[in-house]
C-alpha positions in Angstrom: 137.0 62.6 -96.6 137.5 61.5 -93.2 134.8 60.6 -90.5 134.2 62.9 -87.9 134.0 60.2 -85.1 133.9 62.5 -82.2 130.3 63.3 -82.1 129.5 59.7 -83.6 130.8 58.1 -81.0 129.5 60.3 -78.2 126.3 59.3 -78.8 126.6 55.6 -79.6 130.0 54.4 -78.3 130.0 52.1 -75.3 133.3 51.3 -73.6 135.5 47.7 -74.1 139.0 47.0 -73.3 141.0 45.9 -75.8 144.2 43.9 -74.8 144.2 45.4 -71.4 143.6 49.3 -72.9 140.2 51.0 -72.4 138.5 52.1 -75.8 135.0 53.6 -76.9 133.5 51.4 -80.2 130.5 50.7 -81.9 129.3 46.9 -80.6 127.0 44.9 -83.0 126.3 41.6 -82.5 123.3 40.6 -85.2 121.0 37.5 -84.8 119.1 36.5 -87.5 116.6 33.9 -88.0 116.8 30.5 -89.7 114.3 28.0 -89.6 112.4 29.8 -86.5 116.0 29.5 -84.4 117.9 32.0 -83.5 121.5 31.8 -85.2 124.4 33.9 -84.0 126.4 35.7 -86.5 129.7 37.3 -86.0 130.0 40.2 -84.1 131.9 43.4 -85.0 133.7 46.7 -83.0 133.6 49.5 -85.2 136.7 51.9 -83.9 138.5 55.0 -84.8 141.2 53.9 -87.4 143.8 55.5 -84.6 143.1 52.9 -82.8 146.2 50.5 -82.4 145.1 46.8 -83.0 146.2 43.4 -84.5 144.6 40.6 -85.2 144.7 37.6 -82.3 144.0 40.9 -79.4 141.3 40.4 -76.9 138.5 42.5 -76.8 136.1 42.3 -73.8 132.5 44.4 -74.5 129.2 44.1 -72.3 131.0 41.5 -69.5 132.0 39.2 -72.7 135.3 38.4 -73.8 135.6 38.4 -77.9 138.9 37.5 -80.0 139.4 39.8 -83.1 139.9 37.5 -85.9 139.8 40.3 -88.6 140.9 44.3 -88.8 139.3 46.2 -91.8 139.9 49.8 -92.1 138.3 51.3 -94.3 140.1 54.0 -95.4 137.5 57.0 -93.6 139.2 56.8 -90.5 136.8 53.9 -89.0 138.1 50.4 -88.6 136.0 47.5 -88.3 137.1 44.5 -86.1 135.4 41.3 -86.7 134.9 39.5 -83.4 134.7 35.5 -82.3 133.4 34.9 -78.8 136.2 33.3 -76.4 135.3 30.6 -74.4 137.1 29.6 -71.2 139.0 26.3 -71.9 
């Protein structure tokens, strides 16, 4: 069965541009806490699986630029991109 993403992501989609093209995606970037510290963890872009996308492209979400380091369909028609924040040189 495939995901109806329309109405999913009209109500929780913001807008990225990935590698220069302008794409709606879920953003989640979870904290957690260890030892009373706040620890990043990795941050994903869930997108519709029509999505064109490879591993290396530059994704830039809320006025930060992320590097996908992993693309995981999974086979509903959603596609999960794991994410590793880009810092300027």
């Amino acid at each position: 069965m495939m995901f109806n993403d329309a109405a999913f992501f009209s109500d929780f989609a913001v807008q990225a541009t990935l590698n220069g093209v302008s794409v709606r995606g879920i953003f989640d970037h979870p904290a957690s806490l260890a030892m009373g510290m706040v620890s990043g963890e990795n941050p994903s872009f869930l997108v519709a699986s029509s999505v064109s996308v490879s591993r290396g492209q530059a994704l830039l979400v809320n006025a930060r630029s992320y590097q996908v380091v992993a693309v995981e369909p999974d086979g509903t028609g959603m596609t999960r991109l794991q994410l590793e924040e880009a810092f300027a040189p």
